[in-house]
MIDOKE-888645 format. One line per 3 residues: their letters; for each residue x negated, y, z of N, C-alpha, C, O, CB. Coordinates in steps of 0.05 Angstrom, whole numbers. Atoms other than C-alpha are relative to their C-alpha. Glycine has a CB too. Example, Ala and Ser with C-alpha at 12.3 -4.5 7.8 and 13.67 -1.06 7.14 Angstrom:
REM residues 2
AS = -18/-24/0/-246/-90/156/-18/24/0/-39/24/13/20/1/25 | 16/-24/-1/-273/-21/143/15/22/14/5/44/18/-9/9/-29;
This chain:
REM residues 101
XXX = -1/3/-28/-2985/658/815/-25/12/13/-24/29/31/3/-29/7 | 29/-19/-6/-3063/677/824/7/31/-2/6/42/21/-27/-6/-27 | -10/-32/4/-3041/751/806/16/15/18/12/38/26/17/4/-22;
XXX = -18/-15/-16/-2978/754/852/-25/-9/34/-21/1/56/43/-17/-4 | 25/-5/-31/-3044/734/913/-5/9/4/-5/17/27/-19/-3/9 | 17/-23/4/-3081/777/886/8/25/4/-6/42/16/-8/-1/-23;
XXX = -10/-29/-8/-3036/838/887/2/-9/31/-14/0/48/33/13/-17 | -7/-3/-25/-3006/811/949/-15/13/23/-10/33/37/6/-22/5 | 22/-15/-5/-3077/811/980/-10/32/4/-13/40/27/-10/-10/-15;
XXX = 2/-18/10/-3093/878/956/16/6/4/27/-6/-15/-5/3/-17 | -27/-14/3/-3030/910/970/-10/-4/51/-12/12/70/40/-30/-29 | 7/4/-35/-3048/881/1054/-21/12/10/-18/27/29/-8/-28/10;
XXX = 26/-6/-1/-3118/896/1051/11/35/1/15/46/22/-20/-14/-27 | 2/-29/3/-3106/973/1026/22/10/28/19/32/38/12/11/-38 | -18/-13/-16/-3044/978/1080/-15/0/23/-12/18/39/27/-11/2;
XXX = 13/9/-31/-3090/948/1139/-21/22/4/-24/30/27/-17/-35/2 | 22/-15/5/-3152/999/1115/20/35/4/17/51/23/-18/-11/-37 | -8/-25/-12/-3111/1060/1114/16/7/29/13/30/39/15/8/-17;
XXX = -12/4/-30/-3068/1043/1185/-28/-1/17/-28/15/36/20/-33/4 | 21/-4/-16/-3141/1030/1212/-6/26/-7/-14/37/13/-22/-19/-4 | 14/-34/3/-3160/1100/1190/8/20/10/-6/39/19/0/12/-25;
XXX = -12/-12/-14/-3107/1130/1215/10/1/30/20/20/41/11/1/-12 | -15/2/-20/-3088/1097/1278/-19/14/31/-37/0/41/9/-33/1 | 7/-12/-30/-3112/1132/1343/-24/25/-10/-42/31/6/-16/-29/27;
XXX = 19/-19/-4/-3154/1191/1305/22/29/-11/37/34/-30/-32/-8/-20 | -14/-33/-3/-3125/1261/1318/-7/15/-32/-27/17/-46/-21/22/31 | 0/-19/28/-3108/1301/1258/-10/33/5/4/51/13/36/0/-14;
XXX = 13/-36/-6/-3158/1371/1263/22/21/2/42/21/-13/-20/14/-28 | -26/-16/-4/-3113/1425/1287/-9/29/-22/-31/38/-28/6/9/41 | 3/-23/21/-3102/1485/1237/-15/24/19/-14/26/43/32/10/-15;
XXX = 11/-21/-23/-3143/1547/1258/24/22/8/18/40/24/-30/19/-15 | -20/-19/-15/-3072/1588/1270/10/-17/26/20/-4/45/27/9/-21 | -11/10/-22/-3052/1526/1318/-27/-1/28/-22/-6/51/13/-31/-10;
XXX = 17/-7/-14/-3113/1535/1353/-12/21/9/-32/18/24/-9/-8/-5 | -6/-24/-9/-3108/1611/1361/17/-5/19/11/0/42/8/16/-18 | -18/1/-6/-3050/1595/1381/2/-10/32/14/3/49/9/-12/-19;
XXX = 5/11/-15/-3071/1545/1433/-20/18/24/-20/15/49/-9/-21/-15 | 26/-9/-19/-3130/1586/1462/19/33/10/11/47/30/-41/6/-24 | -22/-22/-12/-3068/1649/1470/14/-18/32/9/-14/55/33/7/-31;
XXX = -7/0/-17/-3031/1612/1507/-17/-14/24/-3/-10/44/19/-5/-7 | 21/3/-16/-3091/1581/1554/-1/21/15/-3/17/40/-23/-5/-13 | 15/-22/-9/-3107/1652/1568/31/10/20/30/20/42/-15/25/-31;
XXX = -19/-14/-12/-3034/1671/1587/5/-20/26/13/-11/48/26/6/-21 | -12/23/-21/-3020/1606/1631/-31/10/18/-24/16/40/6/-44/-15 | 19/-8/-24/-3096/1626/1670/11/37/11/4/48/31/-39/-2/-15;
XXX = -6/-36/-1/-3066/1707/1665/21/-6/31/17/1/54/25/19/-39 | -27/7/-15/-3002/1682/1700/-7/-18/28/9/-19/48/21/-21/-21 | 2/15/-26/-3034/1638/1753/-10/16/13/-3/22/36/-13/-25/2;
XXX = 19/-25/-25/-3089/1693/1774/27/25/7/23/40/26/-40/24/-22 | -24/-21/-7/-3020/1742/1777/18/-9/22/31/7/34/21/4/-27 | -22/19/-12/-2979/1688/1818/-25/3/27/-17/5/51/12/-38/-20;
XXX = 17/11/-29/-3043/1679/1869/-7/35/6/-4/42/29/-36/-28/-6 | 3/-36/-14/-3058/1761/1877/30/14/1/31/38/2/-21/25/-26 | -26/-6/-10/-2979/1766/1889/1/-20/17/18/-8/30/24/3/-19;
XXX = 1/19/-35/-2981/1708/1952/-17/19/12/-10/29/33/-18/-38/4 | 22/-7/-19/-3047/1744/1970/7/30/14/0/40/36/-30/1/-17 | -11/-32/-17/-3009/1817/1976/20/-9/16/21/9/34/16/28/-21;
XXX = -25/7/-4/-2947/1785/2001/-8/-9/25/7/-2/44/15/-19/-19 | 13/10/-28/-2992/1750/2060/-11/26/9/-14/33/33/-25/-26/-3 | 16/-29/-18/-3024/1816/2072/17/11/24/17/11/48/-5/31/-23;
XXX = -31/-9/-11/-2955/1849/2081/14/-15/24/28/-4/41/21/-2/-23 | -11/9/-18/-2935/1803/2122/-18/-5/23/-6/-9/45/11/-20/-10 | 14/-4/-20/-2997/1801/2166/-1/29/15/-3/31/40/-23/-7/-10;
XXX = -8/-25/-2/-2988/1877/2166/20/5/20/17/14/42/8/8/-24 | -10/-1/-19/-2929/1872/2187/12/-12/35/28/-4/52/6/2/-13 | 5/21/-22/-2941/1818/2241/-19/15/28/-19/10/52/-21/-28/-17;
XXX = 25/-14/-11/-2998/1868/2264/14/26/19/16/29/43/-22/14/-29 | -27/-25/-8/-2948/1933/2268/18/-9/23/21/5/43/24/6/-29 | -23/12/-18/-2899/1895/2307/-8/3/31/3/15/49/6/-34/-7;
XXX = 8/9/-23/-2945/1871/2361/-17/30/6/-21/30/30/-18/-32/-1 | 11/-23/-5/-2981/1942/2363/23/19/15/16/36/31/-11/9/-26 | -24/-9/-6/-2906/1967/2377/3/-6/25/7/11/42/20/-9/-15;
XXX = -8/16/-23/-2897/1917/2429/-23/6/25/-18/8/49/1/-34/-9 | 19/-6/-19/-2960/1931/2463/12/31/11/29/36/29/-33/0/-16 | -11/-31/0/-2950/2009/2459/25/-2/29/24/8/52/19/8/-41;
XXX = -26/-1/-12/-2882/1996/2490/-2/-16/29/10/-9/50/22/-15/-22 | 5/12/-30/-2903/1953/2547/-24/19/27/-24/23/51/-16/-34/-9 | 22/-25/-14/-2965/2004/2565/18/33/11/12/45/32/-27/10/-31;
XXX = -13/-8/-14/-2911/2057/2569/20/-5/25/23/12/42/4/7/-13 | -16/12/-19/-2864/2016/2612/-10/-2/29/1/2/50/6/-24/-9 | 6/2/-27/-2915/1999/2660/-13/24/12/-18/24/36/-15/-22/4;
XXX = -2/-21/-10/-2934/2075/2657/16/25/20/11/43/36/-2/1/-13 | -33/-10/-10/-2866/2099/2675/-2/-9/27/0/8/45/31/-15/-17 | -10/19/-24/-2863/2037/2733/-21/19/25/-14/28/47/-11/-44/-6;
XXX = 22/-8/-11/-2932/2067/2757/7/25/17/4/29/41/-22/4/-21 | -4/-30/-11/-2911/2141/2765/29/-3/19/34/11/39/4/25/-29 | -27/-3/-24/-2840/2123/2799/-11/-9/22/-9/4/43/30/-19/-4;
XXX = 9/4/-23/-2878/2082/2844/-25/21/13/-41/10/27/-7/-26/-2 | 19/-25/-12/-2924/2143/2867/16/16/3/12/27/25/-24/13/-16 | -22/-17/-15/-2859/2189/2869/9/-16/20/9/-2/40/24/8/-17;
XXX = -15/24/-21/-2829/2131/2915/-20/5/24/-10/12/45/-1/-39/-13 | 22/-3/-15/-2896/2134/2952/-1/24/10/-1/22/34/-23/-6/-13 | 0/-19/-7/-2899/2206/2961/21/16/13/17/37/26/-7/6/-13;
XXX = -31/-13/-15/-2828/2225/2982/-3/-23/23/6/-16/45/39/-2/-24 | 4/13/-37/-2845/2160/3041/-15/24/11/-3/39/26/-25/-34/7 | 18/-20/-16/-2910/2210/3057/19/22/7/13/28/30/-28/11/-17;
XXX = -12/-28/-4/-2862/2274/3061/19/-9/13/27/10/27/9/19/-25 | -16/8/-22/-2811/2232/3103/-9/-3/15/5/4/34/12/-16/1 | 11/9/-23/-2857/2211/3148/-12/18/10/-16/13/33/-15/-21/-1;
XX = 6/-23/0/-2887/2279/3151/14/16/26/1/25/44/7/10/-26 | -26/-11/-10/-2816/2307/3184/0/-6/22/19/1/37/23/-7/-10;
C-alpha cells in the first residue's frame, strides 16, 4: 500500500512539475517561422505605405480636379461678363449715333 502512495505521489508530483513548465511559456519559434514572420511584417507595412500613397494621389486628383473645374467656371464667368460689357458699349454707342441724327 506504501508503494501504490508512493508511485501515486510520484506519478502527481512529475505531472504537476511538467504542466508547471509548460503552462503559459511560449515554445521558441523555428528560425524559418520567423523569416517567415519578419516577410510578412514587411509586406503588411509594404501594403499599408501603398494603400496611403494611393488615397494621397487619389486626393490630389481629386483636388486637381476640384481646382480645374472652378478655374473653368471662373474663365467662363469673366468671359460672360466680357461679352455683357461690350454689348453694353454697342447699346451705348448706337444711343450716341441716334441721338447724333
Amino acid at each position: 500500500m506504501i508503494k501504490l502512495l508512493s508511485v501515486l505521489a510520484a506519478t502527481l508530483f512529475a505531472a504537476s512539475s511538467f504542466a508547471a513548465s509548460h503552462a503559459g511559456a511560449p515554445m521558441p519559434a523555428s528560425s524559418a517561422a520567423k523569416t517567415e514572420m519578419k516577410a510578412e511584417a514587411k509586406a503588411a507595412k509594404k501594403a499599408a505605405a501603398d494603400q496611403k500613397s494611393a488615397e494621397k494621389a487619389a486626393a490630389t486628383a481629386k483636388a486637381d480636379k476640384k481646382t480645374t473645374a472652378a478655374d473653368a467656371t471662373k474663365t467662363k464667368a469673366i468671359t460672360d461678363a466680357d461679352a455683357k460689357q461690350q454689348k453694353a458699349e454697342v447699346k451705348a454707342d448706337a444711343k450716341k449715333q441716334e441721338a447724333k441724327k
